[in-house]
DSSP file (Angstrom, degrees, kcal/mol; ACC not computed):
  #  RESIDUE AA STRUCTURE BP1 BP2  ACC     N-H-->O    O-->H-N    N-H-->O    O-->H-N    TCO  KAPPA ALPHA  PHI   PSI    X-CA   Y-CA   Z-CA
    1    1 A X              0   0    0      0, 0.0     2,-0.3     0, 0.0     4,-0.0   0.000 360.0 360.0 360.0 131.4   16.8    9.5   -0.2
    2    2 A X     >  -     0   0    0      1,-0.2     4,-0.7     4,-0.0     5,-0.1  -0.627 360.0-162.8 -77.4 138.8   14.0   11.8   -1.6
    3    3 A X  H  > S+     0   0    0     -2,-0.3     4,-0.8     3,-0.2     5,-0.3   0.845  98.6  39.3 -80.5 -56.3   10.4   10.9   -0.1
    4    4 A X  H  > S+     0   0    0      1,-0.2     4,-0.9     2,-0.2     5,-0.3   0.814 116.2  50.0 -70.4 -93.4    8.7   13.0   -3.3
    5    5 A X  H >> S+     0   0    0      2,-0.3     4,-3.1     3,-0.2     3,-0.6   0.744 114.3  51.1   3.9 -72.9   11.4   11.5   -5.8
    6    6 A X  H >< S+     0   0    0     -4,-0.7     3,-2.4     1,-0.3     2,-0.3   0.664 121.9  23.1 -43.9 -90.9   10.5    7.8   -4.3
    7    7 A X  H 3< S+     0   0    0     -4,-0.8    -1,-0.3     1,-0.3    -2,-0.3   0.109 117.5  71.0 -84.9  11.6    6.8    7.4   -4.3
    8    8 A X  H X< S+     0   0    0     -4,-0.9     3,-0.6    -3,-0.6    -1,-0.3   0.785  98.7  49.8 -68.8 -28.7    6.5   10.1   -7.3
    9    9 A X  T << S+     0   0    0     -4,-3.1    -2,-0.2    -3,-2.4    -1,-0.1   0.363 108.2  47.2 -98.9  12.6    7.8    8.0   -9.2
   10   10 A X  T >  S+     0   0    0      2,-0.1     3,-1.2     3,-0.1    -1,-0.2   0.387  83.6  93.9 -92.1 -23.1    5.5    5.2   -8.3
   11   11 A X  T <  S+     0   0    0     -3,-0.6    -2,-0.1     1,-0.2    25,-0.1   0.765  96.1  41.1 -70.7 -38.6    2.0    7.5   -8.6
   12   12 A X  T 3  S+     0   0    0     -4,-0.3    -1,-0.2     2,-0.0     2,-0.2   0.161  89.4 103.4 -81.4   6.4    1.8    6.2  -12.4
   13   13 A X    <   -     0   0    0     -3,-1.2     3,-0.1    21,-0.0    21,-0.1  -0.381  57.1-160.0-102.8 137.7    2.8    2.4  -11.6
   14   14 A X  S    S+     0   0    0      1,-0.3     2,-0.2    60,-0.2    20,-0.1   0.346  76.6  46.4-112.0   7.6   -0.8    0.1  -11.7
   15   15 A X        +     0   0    0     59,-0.2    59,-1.6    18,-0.1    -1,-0.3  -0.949  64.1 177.9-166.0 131.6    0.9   -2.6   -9.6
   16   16 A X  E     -AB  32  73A   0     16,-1.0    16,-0.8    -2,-0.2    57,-0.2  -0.870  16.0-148.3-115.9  72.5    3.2   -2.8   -6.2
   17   17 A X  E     -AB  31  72A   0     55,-1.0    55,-2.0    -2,-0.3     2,-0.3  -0.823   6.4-164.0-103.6 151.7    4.5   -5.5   -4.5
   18   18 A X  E     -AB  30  71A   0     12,-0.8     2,-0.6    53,-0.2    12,-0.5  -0.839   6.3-155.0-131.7 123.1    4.9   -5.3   -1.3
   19   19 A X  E     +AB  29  70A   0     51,-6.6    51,-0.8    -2,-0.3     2,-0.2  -0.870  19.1 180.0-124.6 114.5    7.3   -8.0    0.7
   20   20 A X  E     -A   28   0A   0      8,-1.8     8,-1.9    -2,-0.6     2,-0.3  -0.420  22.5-125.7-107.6 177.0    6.0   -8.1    4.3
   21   21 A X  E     -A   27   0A   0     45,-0.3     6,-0.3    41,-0.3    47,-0.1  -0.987  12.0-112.1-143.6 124.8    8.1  -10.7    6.6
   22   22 A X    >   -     0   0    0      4,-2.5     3,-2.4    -2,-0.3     4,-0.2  -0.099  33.1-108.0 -75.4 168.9    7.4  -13.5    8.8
   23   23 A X  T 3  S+     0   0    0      1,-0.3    -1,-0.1     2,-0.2    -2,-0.0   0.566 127.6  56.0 -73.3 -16.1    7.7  -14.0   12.3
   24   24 A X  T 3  S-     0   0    0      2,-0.2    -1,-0.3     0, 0.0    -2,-0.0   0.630 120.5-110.0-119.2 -28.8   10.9  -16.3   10.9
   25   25 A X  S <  S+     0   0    0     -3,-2.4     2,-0.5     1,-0.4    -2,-0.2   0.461  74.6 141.2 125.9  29.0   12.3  -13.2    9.1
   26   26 A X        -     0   0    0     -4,-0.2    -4,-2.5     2,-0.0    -1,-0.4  -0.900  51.4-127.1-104.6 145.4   11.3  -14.9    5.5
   27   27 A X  E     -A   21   0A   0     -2,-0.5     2,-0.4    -6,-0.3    -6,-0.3  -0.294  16.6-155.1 -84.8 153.9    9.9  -11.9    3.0
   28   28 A X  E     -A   20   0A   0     -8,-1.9    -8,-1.8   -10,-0.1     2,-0.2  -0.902   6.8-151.2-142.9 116.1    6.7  -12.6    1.4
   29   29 A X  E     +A   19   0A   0     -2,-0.4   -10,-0.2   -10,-0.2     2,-0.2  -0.643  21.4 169.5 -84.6 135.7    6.0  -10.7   -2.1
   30   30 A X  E     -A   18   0A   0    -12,-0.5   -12,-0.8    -2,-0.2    48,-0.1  -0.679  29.1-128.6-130.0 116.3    2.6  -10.0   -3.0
   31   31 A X  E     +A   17   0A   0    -14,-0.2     2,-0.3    46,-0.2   -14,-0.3  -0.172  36.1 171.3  -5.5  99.0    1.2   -7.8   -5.7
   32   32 A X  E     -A   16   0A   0    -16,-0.8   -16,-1.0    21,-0.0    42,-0.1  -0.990  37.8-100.2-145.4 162.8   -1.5   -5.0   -5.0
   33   33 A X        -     0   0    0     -2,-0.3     2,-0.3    19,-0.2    19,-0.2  -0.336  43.3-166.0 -86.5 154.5   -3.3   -2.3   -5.9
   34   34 A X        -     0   0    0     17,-0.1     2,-0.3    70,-0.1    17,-0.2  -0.935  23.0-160.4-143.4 133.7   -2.0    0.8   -4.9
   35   35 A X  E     -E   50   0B   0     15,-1.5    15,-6.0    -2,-0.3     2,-0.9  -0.987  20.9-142.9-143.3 113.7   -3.1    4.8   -4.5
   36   36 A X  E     -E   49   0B   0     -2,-0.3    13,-0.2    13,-0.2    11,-0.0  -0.769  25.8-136.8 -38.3  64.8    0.1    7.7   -4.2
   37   37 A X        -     0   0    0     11,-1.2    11,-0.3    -2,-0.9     2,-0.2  -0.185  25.8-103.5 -44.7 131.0   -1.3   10.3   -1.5
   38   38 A X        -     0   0    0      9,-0.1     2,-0.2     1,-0.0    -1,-0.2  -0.518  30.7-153.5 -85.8 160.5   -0.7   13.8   -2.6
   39   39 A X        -     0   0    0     -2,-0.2     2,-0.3     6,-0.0     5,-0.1  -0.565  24.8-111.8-116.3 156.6    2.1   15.9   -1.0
   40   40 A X    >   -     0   0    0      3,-0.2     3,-2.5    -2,-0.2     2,-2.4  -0.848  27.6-117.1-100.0 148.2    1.9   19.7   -0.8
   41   41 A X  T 3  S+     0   0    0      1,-0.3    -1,-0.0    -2,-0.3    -2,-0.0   0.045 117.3  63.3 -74.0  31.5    4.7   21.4   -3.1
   42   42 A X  T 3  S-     0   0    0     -2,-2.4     2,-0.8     3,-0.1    -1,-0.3   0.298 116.4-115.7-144.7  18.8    6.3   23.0    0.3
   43   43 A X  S <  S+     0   0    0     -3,-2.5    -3,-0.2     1,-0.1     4,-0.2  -0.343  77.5 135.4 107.1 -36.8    7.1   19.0    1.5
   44   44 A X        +     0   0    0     -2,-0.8     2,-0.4    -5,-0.1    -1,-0.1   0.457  56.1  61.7   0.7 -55.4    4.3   19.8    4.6
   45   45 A X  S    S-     0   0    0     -5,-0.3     2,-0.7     1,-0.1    -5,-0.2  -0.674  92.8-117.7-106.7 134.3    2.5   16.4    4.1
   46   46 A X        -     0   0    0     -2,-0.4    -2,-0.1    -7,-0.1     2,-0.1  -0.643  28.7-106.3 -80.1 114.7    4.1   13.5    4.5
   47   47 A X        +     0   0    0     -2,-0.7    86,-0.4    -4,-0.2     2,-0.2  -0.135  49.4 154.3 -71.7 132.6    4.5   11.1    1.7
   48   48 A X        -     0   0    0    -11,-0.3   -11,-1.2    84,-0.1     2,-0.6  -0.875  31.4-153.6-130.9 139.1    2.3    7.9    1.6
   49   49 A X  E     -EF  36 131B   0     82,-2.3    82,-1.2    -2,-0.2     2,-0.3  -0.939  19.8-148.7-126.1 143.6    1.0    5.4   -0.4
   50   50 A X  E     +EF  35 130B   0    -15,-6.0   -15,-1.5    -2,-0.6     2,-0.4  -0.708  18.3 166.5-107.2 172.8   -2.3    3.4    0.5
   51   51 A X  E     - F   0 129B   0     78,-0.6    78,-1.7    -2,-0.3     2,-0.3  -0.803  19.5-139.1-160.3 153.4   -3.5   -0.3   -0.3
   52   52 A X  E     + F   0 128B   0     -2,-0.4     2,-0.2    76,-0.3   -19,-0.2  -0.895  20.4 165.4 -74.2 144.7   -6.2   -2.5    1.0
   53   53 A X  E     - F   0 127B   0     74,-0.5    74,-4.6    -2,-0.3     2,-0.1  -0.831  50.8 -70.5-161.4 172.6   -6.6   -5.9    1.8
   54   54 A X  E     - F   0 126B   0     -2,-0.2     3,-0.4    72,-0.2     6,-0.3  -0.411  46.1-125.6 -72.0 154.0   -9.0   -8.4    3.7
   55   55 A X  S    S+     0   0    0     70,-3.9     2,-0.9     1,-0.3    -1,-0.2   0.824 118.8  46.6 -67.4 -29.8   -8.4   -7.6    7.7
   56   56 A X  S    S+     0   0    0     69,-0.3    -1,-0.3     3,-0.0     2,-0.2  -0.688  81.1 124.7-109.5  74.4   -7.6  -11.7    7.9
   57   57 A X  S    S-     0   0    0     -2,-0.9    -4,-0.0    -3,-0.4    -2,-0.0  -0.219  73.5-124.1-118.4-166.7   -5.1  -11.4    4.6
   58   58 A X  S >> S+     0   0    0     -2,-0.2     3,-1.9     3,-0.1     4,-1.9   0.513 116.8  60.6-113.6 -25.6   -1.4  -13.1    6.1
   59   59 A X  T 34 S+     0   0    0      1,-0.3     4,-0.5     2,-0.2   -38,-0.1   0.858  99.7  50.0 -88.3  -9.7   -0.2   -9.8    5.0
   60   60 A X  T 34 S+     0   0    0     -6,-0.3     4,-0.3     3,-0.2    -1,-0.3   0.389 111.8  44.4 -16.8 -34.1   -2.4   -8.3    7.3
   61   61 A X  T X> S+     0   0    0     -3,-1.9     3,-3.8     2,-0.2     4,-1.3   0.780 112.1  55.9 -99.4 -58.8   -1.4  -10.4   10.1
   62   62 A X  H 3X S+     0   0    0     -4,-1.9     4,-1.7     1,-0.4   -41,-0.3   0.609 107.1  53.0 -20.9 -30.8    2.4   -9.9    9.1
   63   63 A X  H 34 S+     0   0    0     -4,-0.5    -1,-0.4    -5,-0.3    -2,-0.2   0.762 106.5  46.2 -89.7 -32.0    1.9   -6.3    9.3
   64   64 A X  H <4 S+     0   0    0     -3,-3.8    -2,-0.2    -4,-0.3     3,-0.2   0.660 113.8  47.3 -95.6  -9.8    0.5   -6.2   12.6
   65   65 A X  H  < S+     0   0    0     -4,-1.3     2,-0.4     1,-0.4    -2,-0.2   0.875 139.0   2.8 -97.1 -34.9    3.5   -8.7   14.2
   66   66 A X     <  -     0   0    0     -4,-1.7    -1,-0.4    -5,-0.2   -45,-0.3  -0.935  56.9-157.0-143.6 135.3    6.0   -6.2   12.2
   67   67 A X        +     0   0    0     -2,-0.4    22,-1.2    -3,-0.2     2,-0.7  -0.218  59.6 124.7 -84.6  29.1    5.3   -2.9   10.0
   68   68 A X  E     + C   0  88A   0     20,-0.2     2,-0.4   -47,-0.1   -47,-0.2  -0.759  35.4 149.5 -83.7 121.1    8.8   -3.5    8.0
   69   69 A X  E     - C   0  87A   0     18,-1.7    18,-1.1    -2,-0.7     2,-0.2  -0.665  41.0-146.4-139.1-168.2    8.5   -3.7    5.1
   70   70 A X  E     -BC  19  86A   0    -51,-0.8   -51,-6.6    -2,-0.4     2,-0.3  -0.875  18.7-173.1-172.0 149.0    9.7   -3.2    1.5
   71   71 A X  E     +BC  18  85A   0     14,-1.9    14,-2.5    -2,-0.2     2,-0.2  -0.944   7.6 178.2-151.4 161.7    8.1   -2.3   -2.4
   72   72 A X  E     -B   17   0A   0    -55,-2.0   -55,-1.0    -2,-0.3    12,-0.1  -0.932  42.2 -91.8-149.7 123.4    8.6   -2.0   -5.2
   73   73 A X  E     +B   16   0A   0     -2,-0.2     8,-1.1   -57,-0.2     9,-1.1  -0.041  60.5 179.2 -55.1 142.7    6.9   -1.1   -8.8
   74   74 A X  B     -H   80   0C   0    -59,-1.6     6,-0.2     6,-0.3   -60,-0.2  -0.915  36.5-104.0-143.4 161.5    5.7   -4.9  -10.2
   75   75 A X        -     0   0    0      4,-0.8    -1,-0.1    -2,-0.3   -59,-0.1   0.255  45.0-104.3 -99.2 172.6    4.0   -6.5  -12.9
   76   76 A X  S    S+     0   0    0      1,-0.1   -45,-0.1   -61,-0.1   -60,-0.1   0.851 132.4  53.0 -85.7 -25.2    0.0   -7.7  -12.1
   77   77 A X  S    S-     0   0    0      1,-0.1   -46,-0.2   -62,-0.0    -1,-0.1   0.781 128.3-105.7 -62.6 -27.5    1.9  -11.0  -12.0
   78   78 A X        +     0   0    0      1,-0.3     2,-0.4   -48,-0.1    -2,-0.1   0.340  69.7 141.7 123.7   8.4    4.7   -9.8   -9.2
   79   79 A X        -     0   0    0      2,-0.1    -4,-0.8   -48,-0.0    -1,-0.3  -0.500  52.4-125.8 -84.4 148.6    7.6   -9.5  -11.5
   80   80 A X  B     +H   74   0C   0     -2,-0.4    -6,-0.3    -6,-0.2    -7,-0.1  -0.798  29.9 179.7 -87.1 149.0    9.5   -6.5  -10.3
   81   81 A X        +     0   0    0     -8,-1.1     2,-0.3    -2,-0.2    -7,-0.2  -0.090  58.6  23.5   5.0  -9.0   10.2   -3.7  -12.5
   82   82 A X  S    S-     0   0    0     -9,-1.1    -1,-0.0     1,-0.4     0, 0.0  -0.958  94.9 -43.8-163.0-175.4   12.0   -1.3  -10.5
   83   83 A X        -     0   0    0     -2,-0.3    -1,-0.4     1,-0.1     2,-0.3   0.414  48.1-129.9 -29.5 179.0   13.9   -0.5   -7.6
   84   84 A X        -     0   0    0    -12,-0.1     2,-0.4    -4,-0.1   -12,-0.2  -0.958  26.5-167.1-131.0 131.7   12.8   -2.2   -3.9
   85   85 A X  E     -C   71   0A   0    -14,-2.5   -14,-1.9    -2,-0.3     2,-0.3  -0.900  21.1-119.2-115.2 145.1   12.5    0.9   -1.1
   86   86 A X  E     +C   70   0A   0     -2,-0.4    48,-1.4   -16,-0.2     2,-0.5  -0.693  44.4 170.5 -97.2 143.6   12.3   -0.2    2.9
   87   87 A X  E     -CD  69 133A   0    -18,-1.1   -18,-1.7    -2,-0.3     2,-0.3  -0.901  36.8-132.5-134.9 157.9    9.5    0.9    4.2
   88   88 A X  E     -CD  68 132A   0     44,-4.0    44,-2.7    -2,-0.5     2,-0.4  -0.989  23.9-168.5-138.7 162.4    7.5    0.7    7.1
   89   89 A X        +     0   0    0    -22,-1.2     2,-0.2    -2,-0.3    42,-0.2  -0.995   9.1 170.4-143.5 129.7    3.6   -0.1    6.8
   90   90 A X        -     0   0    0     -2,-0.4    40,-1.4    40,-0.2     2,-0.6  -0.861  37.5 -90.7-138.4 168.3    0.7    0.1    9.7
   91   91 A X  E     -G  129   0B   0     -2,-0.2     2,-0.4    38,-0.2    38,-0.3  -0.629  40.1-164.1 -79.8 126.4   -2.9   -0.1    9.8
   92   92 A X  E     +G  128   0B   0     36,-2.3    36,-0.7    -2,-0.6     2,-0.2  -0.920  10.6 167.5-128.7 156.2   -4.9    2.9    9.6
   93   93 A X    >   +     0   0    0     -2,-0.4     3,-0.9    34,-0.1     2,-0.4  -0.783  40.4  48.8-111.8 157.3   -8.8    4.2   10.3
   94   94 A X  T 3> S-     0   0    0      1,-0.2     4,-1.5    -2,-0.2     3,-0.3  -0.655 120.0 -26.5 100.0-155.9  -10.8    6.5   10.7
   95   95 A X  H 3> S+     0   0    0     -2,-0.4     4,-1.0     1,-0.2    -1,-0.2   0.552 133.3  65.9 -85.4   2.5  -10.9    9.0    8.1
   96   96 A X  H <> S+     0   0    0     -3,-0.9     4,-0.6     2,-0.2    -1,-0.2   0.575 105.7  48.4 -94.6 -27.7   -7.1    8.4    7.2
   97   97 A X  H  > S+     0   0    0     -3,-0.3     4,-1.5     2,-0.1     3,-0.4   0.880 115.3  47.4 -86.3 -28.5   -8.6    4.7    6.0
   98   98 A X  H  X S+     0   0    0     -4,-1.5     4,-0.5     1,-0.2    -2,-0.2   0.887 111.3  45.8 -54.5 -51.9  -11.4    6.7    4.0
   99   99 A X  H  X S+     0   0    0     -4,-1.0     4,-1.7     1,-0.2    -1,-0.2   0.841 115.1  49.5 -56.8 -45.4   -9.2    9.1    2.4
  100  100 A X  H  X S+     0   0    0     -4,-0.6     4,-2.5    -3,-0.4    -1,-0.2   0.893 110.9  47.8 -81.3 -15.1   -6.9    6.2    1.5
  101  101 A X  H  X S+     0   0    0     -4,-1.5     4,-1.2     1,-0.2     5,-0.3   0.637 111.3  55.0 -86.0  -5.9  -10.0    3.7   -0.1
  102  102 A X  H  X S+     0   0    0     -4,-0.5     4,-1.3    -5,-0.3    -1,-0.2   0.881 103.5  53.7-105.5 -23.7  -11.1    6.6   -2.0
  103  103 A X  H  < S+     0   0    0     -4,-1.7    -2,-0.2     2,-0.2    -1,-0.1   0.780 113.7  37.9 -17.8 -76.2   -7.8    7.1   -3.5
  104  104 A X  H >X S+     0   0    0     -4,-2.5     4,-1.1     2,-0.1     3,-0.7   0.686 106.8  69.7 -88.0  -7.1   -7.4    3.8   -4.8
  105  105 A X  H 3X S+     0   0    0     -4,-1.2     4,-1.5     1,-0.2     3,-0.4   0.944 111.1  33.1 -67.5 -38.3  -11.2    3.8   -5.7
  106  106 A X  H 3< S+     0   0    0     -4,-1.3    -1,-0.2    -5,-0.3    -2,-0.1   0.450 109.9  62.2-114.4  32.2  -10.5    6.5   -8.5
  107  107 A X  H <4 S+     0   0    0     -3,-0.7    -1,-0.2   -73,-0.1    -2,-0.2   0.277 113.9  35.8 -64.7 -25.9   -7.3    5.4   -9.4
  108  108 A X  H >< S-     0   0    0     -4,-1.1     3,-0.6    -3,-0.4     4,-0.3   0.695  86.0-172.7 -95.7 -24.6   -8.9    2.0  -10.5
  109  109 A X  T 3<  +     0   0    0     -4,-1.5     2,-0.5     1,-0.3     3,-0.3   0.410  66.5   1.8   7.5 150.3  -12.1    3.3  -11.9
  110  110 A X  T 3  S+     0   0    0      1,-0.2    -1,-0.3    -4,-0.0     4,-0.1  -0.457 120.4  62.8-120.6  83.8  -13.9    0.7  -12.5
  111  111 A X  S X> S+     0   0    0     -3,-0.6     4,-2.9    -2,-0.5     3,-1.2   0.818 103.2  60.5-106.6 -75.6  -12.4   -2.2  -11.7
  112  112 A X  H 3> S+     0   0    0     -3,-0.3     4,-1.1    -4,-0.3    -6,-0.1   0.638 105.9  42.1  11.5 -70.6  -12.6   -0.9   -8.2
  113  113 A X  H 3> S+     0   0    0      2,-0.2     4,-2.0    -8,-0.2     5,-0.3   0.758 103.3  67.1 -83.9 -28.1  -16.3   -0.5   -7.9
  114  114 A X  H <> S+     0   0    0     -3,-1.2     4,-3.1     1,-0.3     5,-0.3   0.985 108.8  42.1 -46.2 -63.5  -17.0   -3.8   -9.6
  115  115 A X  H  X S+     0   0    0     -4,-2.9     4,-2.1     1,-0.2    -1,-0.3   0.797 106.4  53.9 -74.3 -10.2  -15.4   -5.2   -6.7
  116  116 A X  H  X S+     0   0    0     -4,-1.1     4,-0.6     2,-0.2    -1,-0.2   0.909 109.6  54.5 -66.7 -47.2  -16.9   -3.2   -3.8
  117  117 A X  H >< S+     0   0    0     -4,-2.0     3,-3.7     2,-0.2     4,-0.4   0.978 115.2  41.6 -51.6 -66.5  -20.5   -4.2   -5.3
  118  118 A X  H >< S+     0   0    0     -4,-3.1     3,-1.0     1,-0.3    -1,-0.2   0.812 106.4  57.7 -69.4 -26.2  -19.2   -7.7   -5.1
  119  119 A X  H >< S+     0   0    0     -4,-2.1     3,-1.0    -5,-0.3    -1,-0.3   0.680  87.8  77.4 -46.4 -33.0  -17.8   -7.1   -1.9
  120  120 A X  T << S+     0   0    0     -3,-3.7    -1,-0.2    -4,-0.6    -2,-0.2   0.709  99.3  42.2 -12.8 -64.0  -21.3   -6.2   -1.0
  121  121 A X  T <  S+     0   0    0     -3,-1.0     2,-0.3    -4,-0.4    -1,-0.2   0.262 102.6  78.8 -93.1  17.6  -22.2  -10.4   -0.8
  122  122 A X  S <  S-     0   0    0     -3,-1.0     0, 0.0     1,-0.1     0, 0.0  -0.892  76.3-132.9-131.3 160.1  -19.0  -11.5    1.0
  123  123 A X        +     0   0    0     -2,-0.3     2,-1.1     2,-0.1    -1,-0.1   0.430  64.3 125.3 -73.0 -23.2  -18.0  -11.2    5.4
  124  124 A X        -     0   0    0      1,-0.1     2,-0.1    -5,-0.1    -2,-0.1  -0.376  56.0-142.2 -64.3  93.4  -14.6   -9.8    4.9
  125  125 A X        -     0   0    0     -2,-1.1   -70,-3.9   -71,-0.1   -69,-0.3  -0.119   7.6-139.6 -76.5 145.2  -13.7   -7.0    6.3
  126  126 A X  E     -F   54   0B   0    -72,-0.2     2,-0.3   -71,-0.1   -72,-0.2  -0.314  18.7-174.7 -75.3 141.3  -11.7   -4.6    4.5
  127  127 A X  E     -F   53   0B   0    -74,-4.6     2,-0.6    -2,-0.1   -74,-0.5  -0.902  20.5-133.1-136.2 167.4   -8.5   -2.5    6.5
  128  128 A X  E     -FG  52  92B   0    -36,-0.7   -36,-2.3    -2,-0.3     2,-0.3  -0.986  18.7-159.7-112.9 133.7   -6.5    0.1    5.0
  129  129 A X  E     -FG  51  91B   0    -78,-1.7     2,-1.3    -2,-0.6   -78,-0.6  -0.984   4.5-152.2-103.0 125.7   -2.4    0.2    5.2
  130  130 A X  E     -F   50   0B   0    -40,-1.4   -40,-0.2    -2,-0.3   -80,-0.2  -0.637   3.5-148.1-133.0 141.2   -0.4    2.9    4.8
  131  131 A X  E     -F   49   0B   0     -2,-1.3   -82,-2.3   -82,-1.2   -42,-0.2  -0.370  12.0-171.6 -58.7 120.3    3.2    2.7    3.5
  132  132 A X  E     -D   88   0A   0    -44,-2.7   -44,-4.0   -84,-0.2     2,-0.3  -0.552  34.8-111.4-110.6 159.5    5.6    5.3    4.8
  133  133 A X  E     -D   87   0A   0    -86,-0.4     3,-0.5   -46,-0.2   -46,-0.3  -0.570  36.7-131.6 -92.7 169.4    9.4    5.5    3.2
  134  134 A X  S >  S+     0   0    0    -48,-1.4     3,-4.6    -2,-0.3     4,-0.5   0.962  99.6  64.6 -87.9 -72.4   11.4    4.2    6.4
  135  135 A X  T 3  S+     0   0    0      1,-0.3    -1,-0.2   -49,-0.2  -132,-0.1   0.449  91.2  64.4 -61.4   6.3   14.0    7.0    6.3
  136  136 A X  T 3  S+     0   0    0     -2,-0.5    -1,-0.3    -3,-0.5    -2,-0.2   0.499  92.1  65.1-112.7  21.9   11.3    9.5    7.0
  137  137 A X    <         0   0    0     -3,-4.6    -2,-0.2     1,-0.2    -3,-0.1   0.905 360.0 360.0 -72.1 -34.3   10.6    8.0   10.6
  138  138 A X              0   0    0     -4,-0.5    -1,-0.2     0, 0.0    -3,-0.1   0.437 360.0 360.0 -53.5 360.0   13.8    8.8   12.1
């Protein structure tokens, strides 16, 4: 399986879902917005995609009791359109969550900032995950 090939062909996609799995092993699909991280043409950087969600989301908690995961390009409603890839998906910080928010901020332009304003009046905090293809952990 190509890493570039997968999530290149996702970088033009406006919609993901991403089917995280419960402690019971049942998949749970949700839609989201989505940012391709560029790779350097000599494969060096590892290919990634980010999203964000509330730190208390359930796919938030799902992700931290298992990072398995699986996506796929999807509709804004969840209807799938392409292929499903395994994946595996963790929380990241730091400047790796910066990198990833800034991503999807000007991939969304400005739908994006609408909601960060509004985000502005609300307690949730915001986490970054980012999706790795599974077959390049081994």
């Amino acid at each position: 399986m190509n890493a570039q090939t997968d999530f290149g062909a996702l970088r033009f996609k406006r919609y993901l879902s991403l089917e995280t799995y419960r402690k019971n092993g049942k998949g749970v699909r949700t839609p989201v917005w989505f940012a391709v991280a560029p790779t350097r043409r000599d494969g060096a950087a590892e290919p990634k995609i980010y999203v964000y969600t509330t730190a208390d989301s359930g796919k938030a908690k799902r992700i931290r009791s298992n990072g398995v995961a699986r996506i796929a390009p999807c509709s804004a409603f969840g209807r799938i359109t392409g292929r499903w890839v395994d994946v595996r998906v963790e929380i990241v910080s730091d400047e790796e969550a910066k990198v990833g928010m800034r991503l999807i901020s000007w991939k969304y332009i400005p739908w994006k900032q609408i909601l960060d304003f509004l985000s502005l009046f609300g307690r949730q905090k915001r986490i970054v995950l980012a999706i790795r293809l599974e077959s390049t952990l081994d």
